[in-house]
Each structure stands twice: as C-alpha cells, then as structure tokens.
N, C-alpha and C positions, 0 to 999 in steps of 0.2 A: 507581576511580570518584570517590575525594574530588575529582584534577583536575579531572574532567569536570563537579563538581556545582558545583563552583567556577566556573570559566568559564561555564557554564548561570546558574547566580543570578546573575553579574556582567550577563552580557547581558538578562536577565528581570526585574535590581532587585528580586532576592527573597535573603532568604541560602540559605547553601547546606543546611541542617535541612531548610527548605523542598522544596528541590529532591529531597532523598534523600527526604523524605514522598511526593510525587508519584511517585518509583518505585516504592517499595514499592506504593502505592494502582494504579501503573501493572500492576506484578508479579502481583498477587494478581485484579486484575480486570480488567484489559485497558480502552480507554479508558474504561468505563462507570465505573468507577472513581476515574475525575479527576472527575467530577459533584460538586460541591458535593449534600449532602446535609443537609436540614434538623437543626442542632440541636437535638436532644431536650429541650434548657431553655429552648430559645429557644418566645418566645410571641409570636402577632399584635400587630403594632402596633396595631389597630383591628376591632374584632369582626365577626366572619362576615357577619353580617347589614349591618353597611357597605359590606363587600366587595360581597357581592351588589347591592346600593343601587345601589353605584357603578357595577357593571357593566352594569345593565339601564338605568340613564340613557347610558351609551356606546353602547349596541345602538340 
C-alpha cells in the first residue's frame, strides 16, 4: 500500500499520511466516511442568529 499511497498523494498533491487517513476513514465507514465532519473545537464564524439573517434576506 505505501506505493500506491504514494502515487495517490502525488497525483492528488496531498502527502502520502493523508492518503492512508482516507483509507482507513474509507475502511472503517465506506464513502460516508470521507465527509469532512465538523470539528468539535471548531466554532461559527458568526452567530446563529446571522446565519438565519442572512438566509431569510436570500429567500
């Protein structure tokens, strides 16, 4: 697998850690598992209540 994660980052401009992250995350959950999943330290840029703001001026 190192070849193949090798040639995989080269062609994808990710290293190859990367690459063996997305198997295992492939492995363990099938594609739902590639999904970027929120951060649990990560906070809104801008508070709820903007969010909403902004969306009911888009509607």
């Amino acid at each position: 697998m190192v070849a193949h994660a090798a040639e995989a980052a080269r062609l994808g401009h990710v290293t190859p850690q990367i690459v063996r992250a997305w198997v295992l995350r492939f492995n363990a959950a099938g594609p739902d598992g590639l999904r970027n999943a929120e951060h649990p330290a990560r906070r809104r840029s801008q508070p709820v209540s903007f969010s909403r703001s902004l969306t009911m001026q888009m509607d």
